[in-house]
VOGU-3710 file (C-alpha; in Angstrom, 3 decimals, decimal comma):
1> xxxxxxxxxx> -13,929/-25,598/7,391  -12,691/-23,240/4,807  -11,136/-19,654/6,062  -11,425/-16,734/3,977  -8,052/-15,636/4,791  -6,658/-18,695/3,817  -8,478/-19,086/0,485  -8,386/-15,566/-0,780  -5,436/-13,855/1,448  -5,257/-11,880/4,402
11> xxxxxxxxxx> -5,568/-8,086/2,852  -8,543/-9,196/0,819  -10,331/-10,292/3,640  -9,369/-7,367/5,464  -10,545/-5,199/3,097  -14,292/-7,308/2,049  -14,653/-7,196/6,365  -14,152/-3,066/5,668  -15,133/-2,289/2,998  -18,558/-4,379/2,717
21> xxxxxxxxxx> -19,713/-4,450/6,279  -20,609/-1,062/8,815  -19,112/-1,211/11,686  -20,800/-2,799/14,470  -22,998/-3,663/12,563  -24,005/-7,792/10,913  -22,577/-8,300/7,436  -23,114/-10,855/4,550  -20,433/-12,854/3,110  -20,469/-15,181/0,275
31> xxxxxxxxxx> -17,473/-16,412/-1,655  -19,050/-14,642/-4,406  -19,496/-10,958/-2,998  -15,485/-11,647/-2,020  -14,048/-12,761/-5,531  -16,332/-9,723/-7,312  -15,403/-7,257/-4,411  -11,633/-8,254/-4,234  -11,428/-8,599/-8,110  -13,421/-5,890/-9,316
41> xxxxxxxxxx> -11,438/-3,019/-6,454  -8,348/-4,754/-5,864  -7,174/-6,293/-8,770  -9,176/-4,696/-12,098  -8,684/-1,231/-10,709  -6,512/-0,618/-8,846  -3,755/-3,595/-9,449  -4,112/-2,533/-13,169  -3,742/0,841/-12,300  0,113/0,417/-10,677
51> xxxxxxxxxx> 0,962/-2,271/-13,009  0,066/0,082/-16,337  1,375/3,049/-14,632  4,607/1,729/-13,973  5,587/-0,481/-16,632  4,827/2,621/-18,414  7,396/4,572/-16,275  10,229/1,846/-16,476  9,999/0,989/-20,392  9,867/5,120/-21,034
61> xxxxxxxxxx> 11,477/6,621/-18,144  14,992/5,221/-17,607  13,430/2,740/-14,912  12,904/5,891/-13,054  10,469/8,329/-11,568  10,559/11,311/-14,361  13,293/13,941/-13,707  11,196/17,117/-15,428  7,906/17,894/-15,803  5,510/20,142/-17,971
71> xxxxxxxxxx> 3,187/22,475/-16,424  0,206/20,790/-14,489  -2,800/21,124/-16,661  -6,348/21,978/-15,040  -6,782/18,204/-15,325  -3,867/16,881/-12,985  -4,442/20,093/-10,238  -7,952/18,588/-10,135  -7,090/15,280/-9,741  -4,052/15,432/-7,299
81> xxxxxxxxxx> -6,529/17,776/-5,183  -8,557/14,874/-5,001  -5,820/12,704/-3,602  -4,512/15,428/-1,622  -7,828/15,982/-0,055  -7,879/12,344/1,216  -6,345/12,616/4,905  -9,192/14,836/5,756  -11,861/12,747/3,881  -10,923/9,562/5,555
91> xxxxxxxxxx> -10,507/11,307/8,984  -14,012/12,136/9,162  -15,205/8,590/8,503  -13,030/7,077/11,392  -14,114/9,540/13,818  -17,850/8,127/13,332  -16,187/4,292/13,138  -17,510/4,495/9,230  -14,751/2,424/7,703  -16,636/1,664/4,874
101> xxxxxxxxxx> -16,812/4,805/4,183  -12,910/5,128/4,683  -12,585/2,234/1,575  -15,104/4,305/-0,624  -13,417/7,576/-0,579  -9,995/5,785/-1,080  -11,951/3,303/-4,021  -13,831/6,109/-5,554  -10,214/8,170/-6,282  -8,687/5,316/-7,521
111> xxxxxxxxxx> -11,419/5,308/-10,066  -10,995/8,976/-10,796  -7,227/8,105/-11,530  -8,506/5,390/-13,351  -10,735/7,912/-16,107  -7,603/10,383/-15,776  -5,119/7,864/-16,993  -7,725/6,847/-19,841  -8,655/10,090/-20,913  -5,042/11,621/-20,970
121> xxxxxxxxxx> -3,986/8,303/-22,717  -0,136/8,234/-22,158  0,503/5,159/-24,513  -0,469/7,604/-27,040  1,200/10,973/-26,226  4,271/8,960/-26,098  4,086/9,444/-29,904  3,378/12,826/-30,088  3,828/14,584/-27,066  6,680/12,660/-24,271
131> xxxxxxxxxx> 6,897/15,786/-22,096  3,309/15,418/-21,199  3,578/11,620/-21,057  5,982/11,883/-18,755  3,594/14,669/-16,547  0,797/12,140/-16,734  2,346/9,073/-15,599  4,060/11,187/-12,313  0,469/12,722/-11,461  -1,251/8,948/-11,663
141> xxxxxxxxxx> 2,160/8,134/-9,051  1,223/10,256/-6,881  -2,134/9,492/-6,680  -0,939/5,838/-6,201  1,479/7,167/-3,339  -1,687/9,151/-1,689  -3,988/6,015/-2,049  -1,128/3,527/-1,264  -0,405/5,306/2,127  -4,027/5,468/3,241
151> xxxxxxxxxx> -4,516/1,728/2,454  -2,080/1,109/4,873  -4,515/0,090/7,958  -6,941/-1,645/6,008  -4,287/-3,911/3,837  -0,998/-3,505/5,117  1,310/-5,870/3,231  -0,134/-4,921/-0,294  -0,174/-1,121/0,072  3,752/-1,602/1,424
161> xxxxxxxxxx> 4,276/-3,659/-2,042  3,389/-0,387/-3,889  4,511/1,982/-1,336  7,585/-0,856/-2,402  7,278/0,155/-6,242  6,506/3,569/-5,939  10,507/4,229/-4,194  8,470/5,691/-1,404  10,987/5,493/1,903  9,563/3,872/5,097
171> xxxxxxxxxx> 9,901/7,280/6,531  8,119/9,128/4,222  4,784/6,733/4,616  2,809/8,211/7,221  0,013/10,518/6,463  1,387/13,652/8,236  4,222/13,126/5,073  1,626/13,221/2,350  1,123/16,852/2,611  5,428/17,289/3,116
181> xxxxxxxxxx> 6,185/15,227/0,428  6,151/13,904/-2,639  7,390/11,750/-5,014  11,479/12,315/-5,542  12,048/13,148/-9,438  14,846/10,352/-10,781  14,371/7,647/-7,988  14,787/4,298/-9,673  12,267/1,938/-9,894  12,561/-1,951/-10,255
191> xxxxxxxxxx> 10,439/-3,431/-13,033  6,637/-3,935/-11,696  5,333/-6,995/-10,094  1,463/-7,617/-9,670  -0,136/-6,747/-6,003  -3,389/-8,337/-6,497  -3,579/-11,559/-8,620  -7,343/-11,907/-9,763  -8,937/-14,739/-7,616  -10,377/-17,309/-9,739
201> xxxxxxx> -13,689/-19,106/-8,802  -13,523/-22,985/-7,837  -15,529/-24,862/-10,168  -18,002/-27,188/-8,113  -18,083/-30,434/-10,300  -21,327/-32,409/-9,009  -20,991/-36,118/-8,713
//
């Protein structure tokens, strides 16, 4: 008998059982749905977005957070209110026991960092503008810290990982901190390790 969170890892399967089924209500699972769900949220979007974001940050940064920033543009306030807005988002879904609903708001802003990052292209303002480079690549962290500490109940040991990368203290990783904190300028980061290795299909060979 083959376990799913044996085969594909504990936080996946926590957050397939979340994100893909209603509360209380009968789900479908297929080892299909739970390589394209855990592949195509986990480790295509938001996986790629920490590991680009932060090898970013340690080969152009000093291996640390940034130390100065530009002016936020109308861009980043828009897209750190959407982060910043998450606590309350979220809360409103758990008091109805809609924890899908939870993993949407939480997937849909990591998507929104996702167009951010590609429209404000930091690989190429590092040519010709590294103040706003530098801007950029803290608003996408924060984001990530936002996102990071509101995966926390639905996978636990891959949100710490980031949490991890991100120099975020175990302290500072509650919600009520979100809205006290943020990210300290010039806290050193280690060089990035994946969270969420893509899960390859089996191929069936028929005898």
């Amino acid at each position: 008998m083959s376990y799913p969170n044996r085969q594909y890892g504990v936080d996946q399967t926590r957050f397939f059982l979340m994100s893909e089924v209603s509360f209380g209500s009968d789900g479908d699972f297929s080892d299909d749905a739970m390589i394209i769900t855990c592949n195509t949220c986990l480790a295509n979007e938001l996986g790629n977005l920490c590991q680009r974001t932060l090898s970013m940050v340690f080969k152009n940064c000093e291996k640390a957070i940034p130390v100065s920033l530009s002016p936020y543009t109308t861009e980043d306030k828009a897209l750190l209110a959407v982060a910043a807005a998450l606590p309350a988002a979220t809360a409103a879904h758990v008091d109805v026991q809609a924890l899908h609903r939870y993993c949407e708001e939480l997937i849909e802003t990591v998507r929104a960092a996702n167009r951010y990052i590609d429209e404000q292209a930091p690989w190429a303002l590092k040519k010709t503008d590294p103040e706003r480079m530098v801007t950029v690549l803290y608003v996408v962290m924060e984001v990530l810290r936002h996102v990071a500490v509101m995966y926390q109940p639905v996978i636990p040991t891959s949100a710490g990982k980031i949490l991890d990368q991100l120099g975020v203290p175990e302290e500072e990783r509650t919600f009520a901190a979100l809205g006290e904190r943020s990210l300290r300028l010039g806290t050193p980061i280690s060089k990035p390790q994946g969270v969420f290795p893509r899960i390859e299909a089996e191929v069936q060979v028929e005898l």
